[in-house]
C-alpha positions as CSV (number, residue, x, y, z in Angstrom):
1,X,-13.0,-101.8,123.5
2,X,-11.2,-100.1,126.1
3,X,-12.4,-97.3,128.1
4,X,-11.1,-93.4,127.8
5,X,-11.7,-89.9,128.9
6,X,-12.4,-86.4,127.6
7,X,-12.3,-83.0,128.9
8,X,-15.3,-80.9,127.4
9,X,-15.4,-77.2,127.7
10,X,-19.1,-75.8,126.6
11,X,-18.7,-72.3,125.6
12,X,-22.0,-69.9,125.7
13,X,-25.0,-69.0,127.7
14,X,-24.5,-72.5,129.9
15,X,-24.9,-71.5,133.3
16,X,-28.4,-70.6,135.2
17,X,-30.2,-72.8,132.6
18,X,-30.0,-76.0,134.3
19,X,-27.2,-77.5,132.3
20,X,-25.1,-79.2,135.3
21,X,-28.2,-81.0,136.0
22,X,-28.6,-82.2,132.6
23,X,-25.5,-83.5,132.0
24,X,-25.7,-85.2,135.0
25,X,-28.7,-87.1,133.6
26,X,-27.5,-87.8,130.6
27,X,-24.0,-88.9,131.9
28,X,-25.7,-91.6,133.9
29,X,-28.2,-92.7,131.6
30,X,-24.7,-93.4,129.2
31,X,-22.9,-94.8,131.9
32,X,-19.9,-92.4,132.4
33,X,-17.8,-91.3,135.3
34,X,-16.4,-87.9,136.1
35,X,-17.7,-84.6,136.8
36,X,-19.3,-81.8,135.4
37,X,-19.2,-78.1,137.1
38,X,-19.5,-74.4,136.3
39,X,-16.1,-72.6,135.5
40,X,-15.8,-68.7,136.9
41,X,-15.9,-67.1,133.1
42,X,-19.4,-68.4,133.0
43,X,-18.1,-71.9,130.4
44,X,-19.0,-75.5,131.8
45,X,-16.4,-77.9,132.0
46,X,-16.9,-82.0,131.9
47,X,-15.0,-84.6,132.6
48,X,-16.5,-87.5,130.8
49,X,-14.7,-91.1,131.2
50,X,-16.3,-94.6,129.7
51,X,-16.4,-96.1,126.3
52,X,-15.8,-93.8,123.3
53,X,-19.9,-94.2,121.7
54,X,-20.9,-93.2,125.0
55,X,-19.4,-90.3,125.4
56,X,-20.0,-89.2,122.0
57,X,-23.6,-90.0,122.4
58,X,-23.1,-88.1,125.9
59,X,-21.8,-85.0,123.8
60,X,-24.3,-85.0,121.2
61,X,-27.5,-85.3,123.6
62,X,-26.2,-82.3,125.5
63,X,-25.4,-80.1,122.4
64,X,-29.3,-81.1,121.4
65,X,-30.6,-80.3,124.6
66,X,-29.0,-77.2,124.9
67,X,-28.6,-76.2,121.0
68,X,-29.4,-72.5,121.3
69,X,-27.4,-72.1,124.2
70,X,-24.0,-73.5,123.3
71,X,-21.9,-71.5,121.0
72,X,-18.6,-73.4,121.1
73,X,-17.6,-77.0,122.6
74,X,-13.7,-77.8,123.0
75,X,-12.8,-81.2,123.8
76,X,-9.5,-83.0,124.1
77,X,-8.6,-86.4,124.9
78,X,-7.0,-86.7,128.7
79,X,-5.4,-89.6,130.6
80,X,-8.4,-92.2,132.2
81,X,-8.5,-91.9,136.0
82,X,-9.7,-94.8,137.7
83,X,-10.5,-92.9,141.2
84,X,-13.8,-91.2,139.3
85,X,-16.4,-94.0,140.3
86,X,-19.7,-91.9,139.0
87,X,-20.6,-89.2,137.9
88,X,-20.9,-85.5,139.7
89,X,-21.7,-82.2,140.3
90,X,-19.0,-80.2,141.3
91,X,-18.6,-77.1,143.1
């Protein structure tokens, strides 16, 4: 299975909550690269690259963790990028 990438935008009350953090756990603990930072109108966006379960499971363990606080996720398929080598917190 070959690996791929997706660009998440959580929409909602996802900032101040501990959410970047989170992610960040769960990202590792399903072995994916990228990034994951706080956008300016208050939305989260991730960059989640690996194998396509895993960042489905990624996904669905940070829409359970954070289930009253996300009202709206958009994600869309994006080109893999081979310079992300973990996983981050962005500024």
């Amino acid at each position: 299975m070959e690996k791929t990438a997706k660009h998440i935008i959580f929409i909602g009350r996802v900032q101040g909550i501990g959410f970047r953090f989170t992610a960040l756990s769960i990202a590792n603990r399903c072995q994916l690269t990228g990034l994951v930072r706080n956008l300016p109108d208050g939305s989260v966006e991730m960059l989640a690259q690996g194998y396509p379960d895993d960042i489905d499971g990624c996904v669905r363990d940070i829409k359970e963790s954070f289930a009253g606080y996300i009202r709206e996720t958009r994600i869309e398929q994006v080109p893999f990028n081979p310079r992300y080598e973990d996983f981050k917190i962005t500024f």
